[in-house]
ROGUKE-642317 format. One record per residue (C-alpha): x, y, z; residue in one letter. Coordinates in pm, 1 decimal, padded with zeros to 6 digits. Each point is the difference from the previous one (the first is absolute). Last residue first. Layout:
X  Y  Z  rest
X  Y  Z  A
...
END
This chain:
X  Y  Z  rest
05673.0  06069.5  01502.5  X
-00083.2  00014.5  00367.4  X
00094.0  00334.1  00059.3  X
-00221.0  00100.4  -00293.0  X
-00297.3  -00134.4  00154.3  X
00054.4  00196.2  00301.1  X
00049.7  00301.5  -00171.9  X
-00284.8  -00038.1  -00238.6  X
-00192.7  -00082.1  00324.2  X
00101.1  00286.9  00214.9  X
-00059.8  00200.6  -00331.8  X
-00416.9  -00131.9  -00034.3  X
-00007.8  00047.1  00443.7  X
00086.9  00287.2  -00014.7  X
-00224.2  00105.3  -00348.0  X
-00308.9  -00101.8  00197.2  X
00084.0  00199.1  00347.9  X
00015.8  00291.7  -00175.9  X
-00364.6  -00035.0  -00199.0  X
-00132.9  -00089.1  00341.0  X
00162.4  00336.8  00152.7  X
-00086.5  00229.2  -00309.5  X
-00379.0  -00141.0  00014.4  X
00004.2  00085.8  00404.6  X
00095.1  00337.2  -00016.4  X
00245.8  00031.0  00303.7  X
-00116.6  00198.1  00277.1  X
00254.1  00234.2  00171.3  X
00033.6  00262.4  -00215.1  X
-00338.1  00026.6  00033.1  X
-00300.4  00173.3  -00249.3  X
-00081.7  -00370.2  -00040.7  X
00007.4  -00021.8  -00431.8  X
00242.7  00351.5  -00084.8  X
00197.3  -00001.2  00345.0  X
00091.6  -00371.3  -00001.5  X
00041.3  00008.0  -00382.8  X
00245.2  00259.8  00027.0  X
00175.9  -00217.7  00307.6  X
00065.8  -00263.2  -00216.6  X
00067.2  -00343.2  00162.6  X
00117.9  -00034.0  00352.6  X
00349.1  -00089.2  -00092.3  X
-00143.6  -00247.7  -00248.5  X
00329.7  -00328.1  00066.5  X
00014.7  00045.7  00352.0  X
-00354.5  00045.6  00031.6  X
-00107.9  -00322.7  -00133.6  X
-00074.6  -00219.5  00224.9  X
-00282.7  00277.9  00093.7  X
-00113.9  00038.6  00444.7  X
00250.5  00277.8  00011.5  X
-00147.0  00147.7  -00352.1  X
-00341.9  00050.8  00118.2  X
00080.4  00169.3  00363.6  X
00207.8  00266.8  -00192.8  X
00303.9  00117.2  00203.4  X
00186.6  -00284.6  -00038.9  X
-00056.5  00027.8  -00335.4  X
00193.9  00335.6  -00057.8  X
-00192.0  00339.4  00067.4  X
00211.2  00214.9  00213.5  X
00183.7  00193.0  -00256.5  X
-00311.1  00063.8  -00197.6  X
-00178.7  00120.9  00330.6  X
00360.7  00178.2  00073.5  X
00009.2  00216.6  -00349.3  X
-00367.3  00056.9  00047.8  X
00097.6  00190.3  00308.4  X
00265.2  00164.8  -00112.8  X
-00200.8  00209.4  -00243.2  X
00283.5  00227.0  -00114.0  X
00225.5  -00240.9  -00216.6  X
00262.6  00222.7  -00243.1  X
-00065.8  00370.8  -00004.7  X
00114.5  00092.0  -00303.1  X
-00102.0  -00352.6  -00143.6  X
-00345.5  -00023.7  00149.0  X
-00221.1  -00058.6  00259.1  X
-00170.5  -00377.6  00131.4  X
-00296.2  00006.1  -00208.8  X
-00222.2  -00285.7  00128.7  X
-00334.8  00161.2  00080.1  X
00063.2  00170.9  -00337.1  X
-00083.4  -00317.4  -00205.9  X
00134.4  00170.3  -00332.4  X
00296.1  -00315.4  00016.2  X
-00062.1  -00245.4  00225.0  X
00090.4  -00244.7  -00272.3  X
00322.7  00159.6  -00115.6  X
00133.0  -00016.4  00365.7  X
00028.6  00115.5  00343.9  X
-00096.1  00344.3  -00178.8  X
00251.0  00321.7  -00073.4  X
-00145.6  00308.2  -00131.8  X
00263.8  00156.5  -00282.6  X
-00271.0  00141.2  -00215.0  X
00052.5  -00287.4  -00250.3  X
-00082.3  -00260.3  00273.1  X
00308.8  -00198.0  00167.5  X
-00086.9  -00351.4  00153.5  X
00187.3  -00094.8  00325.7  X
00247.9  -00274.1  00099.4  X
00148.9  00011.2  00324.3  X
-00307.0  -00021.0  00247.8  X
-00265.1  00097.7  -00161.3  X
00023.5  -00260.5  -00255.0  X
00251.4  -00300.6  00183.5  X
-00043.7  -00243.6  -00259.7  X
-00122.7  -00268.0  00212.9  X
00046.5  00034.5  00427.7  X
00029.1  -00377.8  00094.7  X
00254.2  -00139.5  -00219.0  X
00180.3  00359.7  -00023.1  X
00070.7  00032.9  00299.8  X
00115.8  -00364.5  00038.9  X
00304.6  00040.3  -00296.9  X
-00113.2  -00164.9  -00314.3  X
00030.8  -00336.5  -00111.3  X
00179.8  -00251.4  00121.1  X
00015.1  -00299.6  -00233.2  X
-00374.3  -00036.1  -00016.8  X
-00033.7  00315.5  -00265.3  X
-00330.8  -00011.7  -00180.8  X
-00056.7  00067.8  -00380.7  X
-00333.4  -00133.4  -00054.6  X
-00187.6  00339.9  00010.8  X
00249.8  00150.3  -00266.5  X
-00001.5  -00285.8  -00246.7  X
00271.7  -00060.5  -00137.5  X
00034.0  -00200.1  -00355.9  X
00158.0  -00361.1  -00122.6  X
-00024.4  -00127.6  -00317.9  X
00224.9  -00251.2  00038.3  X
-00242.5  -00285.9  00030.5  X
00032.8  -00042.5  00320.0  X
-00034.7  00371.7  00091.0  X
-00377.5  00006.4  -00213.2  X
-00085.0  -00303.5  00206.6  X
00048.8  00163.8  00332.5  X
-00163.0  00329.1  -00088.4  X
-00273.0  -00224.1  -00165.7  X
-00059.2  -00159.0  00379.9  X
00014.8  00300.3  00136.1  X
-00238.9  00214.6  -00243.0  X
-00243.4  -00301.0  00080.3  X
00016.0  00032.8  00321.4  X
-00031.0  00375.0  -00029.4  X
-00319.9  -00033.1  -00210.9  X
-00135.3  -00212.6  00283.3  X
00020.9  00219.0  00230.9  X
-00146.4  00282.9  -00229.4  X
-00309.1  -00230.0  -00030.6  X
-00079.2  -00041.6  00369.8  X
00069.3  00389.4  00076.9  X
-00271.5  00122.0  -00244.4  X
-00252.6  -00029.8  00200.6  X
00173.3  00218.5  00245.0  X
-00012.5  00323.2  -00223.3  X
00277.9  00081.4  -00241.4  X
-00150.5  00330.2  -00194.0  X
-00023.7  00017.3  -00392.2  X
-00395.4  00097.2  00014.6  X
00133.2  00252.5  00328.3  X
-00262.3  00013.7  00255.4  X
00282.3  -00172.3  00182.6  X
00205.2  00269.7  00039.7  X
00334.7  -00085.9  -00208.3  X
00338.1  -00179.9  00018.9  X
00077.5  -00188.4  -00268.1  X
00194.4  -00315.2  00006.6  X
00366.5  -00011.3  -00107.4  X
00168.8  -00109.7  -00298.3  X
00367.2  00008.1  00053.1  X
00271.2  -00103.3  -00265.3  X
00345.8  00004.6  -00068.6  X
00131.4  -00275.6  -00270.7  X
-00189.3  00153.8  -00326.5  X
-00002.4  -00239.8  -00289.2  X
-00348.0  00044.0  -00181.7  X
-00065.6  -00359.5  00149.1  X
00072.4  00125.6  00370.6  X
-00271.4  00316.5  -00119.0  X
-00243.8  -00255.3  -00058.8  X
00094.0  -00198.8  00270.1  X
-00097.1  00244.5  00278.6  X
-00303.8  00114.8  -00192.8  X
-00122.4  -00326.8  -00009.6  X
00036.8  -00075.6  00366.3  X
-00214.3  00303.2  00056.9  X
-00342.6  -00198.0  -00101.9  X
-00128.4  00217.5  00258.6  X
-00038.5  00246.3  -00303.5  X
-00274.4  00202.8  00046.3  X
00000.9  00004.9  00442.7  X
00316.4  00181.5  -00101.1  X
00333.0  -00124.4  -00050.2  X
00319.9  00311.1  -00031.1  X
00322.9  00027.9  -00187.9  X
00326.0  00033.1  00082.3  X
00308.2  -00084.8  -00263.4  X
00339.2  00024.5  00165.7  X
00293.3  00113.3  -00047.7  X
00352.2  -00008.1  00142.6  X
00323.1  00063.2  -00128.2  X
00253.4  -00299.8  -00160.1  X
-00055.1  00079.5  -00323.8  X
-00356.8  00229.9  -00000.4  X
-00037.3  00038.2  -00386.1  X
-00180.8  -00311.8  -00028.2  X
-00275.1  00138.9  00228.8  X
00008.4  00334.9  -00251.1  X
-00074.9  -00086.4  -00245.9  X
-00275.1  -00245.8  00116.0  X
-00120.4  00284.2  00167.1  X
-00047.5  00220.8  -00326.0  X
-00092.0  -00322.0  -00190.9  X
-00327.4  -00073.5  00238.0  X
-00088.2  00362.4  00019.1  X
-00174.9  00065.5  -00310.6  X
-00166.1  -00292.1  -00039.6  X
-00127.5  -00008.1  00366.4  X
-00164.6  00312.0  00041.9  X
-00292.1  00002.5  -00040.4  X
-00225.9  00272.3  -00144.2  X
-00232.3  00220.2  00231.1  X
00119.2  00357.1  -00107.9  X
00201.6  00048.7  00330.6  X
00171.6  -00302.7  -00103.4  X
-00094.3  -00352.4  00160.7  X
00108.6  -00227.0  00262.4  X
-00331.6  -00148.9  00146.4  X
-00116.5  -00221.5  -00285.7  X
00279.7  00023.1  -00226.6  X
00193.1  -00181.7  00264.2  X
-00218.5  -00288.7  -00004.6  X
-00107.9  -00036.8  -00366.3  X
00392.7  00018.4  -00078.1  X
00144.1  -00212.7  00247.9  X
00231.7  00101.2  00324.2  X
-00083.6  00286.0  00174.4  X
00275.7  00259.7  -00151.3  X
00186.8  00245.1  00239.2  X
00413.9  -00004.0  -00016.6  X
00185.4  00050.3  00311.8  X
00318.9  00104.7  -00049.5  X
00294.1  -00065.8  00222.5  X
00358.6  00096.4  00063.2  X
-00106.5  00318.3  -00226.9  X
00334.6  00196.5  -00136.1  X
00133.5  -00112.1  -00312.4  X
-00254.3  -00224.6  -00100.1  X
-00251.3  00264.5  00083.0  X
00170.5  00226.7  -00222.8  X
00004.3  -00234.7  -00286.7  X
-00365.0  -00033.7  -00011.1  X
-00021.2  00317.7  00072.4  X
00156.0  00102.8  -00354.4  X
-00152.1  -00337.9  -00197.3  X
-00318.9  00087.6  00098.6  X
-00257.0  -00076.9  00311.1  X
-00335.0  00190.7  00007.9  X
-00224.0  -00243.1  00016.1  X
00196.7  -00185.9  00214.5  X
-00264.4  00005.2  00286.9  X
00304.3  00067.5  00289.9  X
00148.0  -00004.5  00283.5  X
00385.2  00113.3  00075.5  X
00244.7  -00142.1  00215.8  X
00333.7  00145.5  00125.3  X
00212.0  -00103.3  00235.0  X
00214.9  00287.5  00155.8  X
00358.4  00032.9  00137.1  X
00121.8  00112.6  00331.0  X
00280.6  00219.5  00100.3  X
-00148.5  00256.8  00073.7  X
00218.7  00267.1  -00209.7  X
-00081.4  -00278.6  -00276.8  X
-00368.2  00013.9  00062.6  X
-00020.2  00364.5  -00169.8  X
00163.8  -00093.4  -00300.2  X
-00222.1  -00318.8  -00093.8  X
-00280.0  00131.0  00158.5  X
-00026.7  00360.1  -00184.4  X
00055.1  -00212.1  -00352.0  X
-00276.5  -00283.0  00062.3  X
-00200.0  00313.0  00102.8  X
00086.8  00205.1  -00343.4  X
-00086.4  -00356.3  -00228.9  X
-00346.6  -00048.4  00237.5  X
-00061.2  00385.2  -00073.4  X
00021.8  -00047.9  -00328.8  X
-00235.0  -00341.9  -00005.5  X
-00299.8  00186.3  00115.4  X
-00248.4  -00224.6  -00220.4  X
00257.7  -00262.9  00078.7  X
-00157.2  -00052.6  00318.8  X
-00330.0  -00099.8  -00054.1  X
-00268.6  00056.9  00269.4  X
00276.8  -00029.9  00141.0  X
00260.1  -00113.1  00142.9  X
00412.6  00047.2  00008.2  X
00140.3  -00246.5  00284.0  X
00293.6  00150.8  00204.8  X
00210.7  -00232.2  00225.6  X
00302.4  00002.8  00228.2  X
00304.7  -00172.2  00062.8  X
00238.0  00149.5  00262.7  X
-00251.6  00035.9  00316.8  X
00211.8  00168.3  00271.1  X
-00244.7  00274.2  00046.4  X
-00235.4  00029.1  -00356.2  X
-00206.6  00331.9  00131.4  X
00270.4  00223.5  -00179.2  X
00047.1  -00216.8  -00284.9  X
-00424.7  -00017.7  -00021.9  X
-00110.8  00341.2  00057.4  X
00278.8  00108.3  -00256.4  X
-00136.3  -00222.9  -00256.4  X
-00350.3  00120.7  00050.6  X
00114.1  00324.4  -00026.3  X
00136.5  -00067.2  -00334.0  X
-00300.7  -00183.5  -00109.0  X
-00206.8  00312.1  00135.0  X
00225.0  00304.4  -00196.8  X
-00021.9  -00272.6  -00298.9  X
-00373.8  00038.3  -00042.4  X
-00226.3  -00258.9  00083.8  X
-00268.6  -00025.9  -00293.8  X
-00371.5  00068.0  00076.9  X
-00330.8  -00130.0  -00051.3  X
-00243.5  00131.5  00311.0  X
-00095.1  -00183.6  00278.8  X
-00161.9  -00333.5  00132.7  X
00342.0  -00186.1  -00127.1  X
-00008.2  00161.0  -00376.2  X
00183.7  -00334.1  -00162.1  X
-00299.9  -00165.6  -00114.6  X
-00211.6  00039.9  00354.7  X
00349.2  -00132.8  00154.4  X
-00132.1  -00317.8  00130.8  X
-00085.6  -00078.1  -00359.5  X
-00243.4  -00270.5  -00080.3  X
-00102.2  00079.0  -00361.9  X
00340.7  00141.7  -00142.0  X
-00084.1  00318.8  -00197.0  X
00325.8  00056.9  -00123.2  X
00255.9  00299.0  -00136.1  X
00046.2  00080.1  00365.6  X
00000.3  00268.7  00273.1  X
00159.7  00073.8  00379.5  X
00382.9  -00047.6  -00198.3  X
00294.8  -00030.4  00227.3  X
-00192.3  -00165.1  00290.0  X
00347.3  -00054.6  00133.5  X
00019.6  -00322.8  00261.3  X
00248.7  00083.0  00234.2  X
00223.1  -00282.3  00148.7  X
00246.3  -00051.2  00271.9  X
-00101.3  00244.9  00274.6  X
00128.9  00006.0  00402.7  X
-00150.6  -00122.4  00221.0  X
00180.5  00019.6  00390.0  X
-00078.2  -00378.5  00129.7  X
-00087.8  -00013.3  00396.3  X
-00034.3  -00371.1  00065.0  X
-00320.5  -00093.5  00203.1  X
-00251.7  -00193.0  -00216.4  X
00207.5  -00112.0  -00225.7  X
00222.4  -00169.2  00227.9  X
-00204.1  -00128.1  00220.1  X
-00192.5  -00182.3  -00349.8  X
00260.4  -00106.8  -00079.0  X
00106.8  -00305.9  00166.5  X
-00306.1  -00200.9  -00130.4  X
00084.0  -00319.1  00127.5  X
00023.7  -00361.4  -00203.2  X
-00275.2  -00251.8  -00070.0  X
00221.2  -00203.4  -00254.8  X
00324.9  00066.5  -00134.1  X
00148.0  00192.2  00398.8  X
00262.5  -00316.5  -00038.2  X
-00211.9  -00146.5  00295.5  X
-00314.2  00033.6  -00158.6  X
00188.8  -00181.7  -00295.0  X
00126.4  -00299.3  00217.0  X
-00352.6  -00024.9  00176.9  X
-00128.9  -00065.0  -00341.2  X
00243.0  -00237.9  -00131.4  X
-00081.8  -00198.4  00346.1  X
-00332.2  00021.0  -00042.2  X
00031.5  -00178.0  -00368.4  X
00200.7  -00290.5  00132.6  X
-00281.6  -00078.4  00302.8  X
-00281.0  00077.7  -00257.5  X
00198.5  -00284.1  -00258.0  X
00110.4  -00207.2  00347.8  X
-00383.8  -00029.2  00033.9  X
-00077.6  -00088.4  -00334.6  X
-00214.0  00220.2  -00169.5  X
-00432.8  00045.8  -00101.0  X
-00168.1  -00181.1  00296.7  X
00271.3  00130.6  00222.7  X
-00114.7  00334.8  -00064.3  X
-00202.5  00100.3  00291.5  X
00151.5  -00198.4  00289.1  X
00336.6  00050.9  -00159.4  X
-00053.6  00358.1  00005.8  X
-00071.0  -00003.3  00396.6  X
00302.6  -00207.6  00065.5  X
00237.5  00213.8  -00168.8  X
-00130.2  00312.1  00234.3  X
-00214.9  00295.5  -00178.6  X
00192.7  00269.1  -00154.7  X
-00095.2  -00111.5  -00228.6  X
-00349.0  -00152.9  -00169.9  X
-00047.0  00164.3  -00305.9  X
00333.1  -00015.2  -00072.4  X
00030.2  -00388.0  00002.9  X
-00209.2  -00001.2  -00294.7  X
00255.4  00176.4  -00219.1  X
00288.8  -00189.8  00181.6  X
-00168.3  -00311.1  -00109.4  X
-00071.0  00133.1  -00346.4  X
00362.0  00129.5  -00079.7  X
00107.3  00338.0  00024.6  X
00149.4  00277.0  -00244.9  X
00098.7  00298.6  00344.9  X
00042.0  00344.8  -00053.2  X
00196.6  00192.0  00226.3  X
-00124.7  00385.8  00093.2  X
00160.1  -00039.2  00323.5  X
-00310.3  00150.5  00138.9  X
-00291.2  -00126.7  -00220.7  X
00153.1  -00383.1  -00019.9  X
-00147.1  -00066.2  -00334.6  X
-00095.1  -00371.0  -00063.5  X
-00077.6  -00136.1  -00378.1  X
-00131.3  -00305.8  -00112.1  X
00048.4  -00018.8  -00354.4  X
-00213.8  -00168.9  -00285.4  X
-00026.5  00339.1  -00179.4  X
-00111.8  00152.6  00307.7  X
-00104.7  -00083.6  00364.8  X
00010.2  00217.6  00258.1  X
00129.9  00047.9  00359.9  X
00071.9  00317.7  00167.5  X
00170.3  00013.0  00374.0  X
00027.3  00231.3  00287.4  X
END
């Protein structure tokens, strides 16, 4: 399987199942269209536009690559997939340390941090149980994950100080060692935490939209007042903080600011180097909702964000954007190509009560509640429908070029828009398939530099 597109004045050829990607010329461009048909057959058809000896020279360069498995190559996975045994065994928990917040964030999955239920903190009995489920569940795995979420997070931040604490002894009789991210608003963020999550966070995530009239819009205070001024300096703080750790800055575009681009620069110009800004995901009844029309507009917004990506880095002002950071050099291992992050599988979402859920967006869903963190996993049989659910098991995502690169796409968004963990939503899948292509290209074009 190939994909061919044109951006930025390149020609571009991804060979789907070697995952090479190909900066062409226009006769071999043209010539595509046409093969595997004989030499003689393309001449007949093109020889008003090339040479002869030019299709002749060009054919040649093409049989070379299909030969070198470059162009049209096997899938030699998908056997493999398909019937290797693999024993699971978990690598991340997601800990819904806080089930409340100190905002009133229009679109919120969570239902502003209460997930469909009651506001409640996890108490450290839980997050210590939670820790146990996952060392003991954790098999050979030595590097393992915890994410503190919310709601907001730091609202229960001395139970995220006693769990850091509990891990860091109880992992060493394991012989593993934790990564530890943390998610938050940064309303709350002071000099003391501040320094504790430089101490012990590999990651923080750090929630602002992008401009002022947009993320005051949706990302208020429980009293209705924005919240940009006041959290602008906190994360700032604490971005420059980081050294050498991660960050990065994730926001969120809505159908009111499909000018997203914007955002993206404006918080490049206010000098942060990490940044995400995602699109919403909502019921289309939803004022703020992505809905097909939109689709047109958001591609080209993400052309655009390309092409200023590229010119920002020239001009050594350079940023990362999380959707344009693509790995062509190898990439991960094929399991995890074709199966995404794994929820249900060996990452799973941790409420305050202890209830364990493929992952922070299933959570309060109770169709999907796998068991706990006494017990560990007790419905099985959602544990194998997640298992068995990579894209060659979805008849959408076999047919997709870009499958490799999605895994099959989110599987919350499956369940929440088709009601099947097997049916892509559509808008994520288009949206996907965009911002490929946009980092093939920046790769590409840097390669050529």
């Amino acid at each position: 399987m190939l994909h061919k597109y044109e951006q930025n004045g390149l020609k571009i050829v991804i060979d789907v199942n070697s995952g090479t990607v190909h900066v062409i010329d226009q006769i071999i461009w043209d010539m595509l269209d046409y093969y595997p048909g004989s030499v003689e057959s393309i001449i007949e058809k093109l020889g008003g536009k090339y040479k002869e000896f030019s299709i002749r020279e060009a054919w040649d360069e093409i049989k070379e690559l299909e030969k070198q498995g470059l162009l049209y190559s096997e899938d030699t996975y998908m056997d493999r997939v398909l019937k290797e045994k693999r024993d699971t065994h978990t690598k991340a928990l997601c800990l819904n340390i806080a089930h409340d917040c100190n905002m009133r964030c229009g679109y919120c999955f969570a239902q502003t941090g209460g997930y469909h239920g009651g506001r409640k903190l996890m108490p450290f009995e839980v997050a210590s149980k939670a820790i146990d489920f996952l060392l003991n569940t954790s098999g050979p795995r030595k590097r393992l994950e915890v994410d503190f979420f919310g709601g907001e997070p730091l609202m229960n931040f001395d139970v995220i100080k006693e769990t850091v604490r509990y891990t860091r002894e109880r992992e060493k009789e394991y012989g593993k060692k934790t990564g530890f991210t943390i998610t938050t608003n940064g309303t709350l963020l002071n000099e003391e935490i501040a320094e504790f999550i430089n101490e012990n966070m590999d990651n923080i995530v750090l929630s602002l939209d992008g401009r002022k009239q947009v993320n005051d819009r949706m990302r208020k205070l429980v009293d209705g007042s924005g919240t940009y001024d006041s959290i602008m300096p906190k994360i700032k703080s604490v971005a420059d903080s980081r050294g050498d750790k991660s960050y990065y800055v994730r926001g969120t575009f809505t159908a009111n600011n499909l000018d997203f681009c914007s955002d993206v620069l404006h918080l490049a110009d206010e000098g942060f180097r990490e940044i995400s800004i995602e699109p919403v995901v909502a019921e289309n009844e939803k004022s703020y909702a992505l809905r097909e029309e939109h689709v047109p507009k958001i591609y080209q917004e993400y052309d655009k964000l390309a092409e200023r990506y590229i010119e920002y880095n020239d001009k050594g002002k350079g940023f990362r954007y999380y959707h344009f950071n693509v790995d062509l050099d190898g990439g991960p291992c094929i399991y995890k190509r074709v199966s995404s992050c794994g929820s249900g599988v060996e990452y799973f979402a941790v409420t305050p009560d202890g209830e364990l859920y493929p992952c922070h967006q299933f959570v309060g869903r109770r169709e999907y509640l796998m068991g706990d963190v006494w017990r560990g996993v007790a419905n099985k049989e959602l544990q194998k429908e997640f298992f068995e659910n990579t894209v060659y098991h979805k008849g959408k995502c076999m047919k997709c070029w870009a499958k490799f690169y999605c895994s099959g796409g989110c599987q919350a968004n499956a369940a929440a828009f088709n009601n099947n963990l097997k049916e892509p939503y559509e808008i994520e899948c288009k949206l996907q398939r965009k911002r490929i292509e946009c980092a093939i290209m920046i790769r590409a074009y840097e390669s050529l530099k």
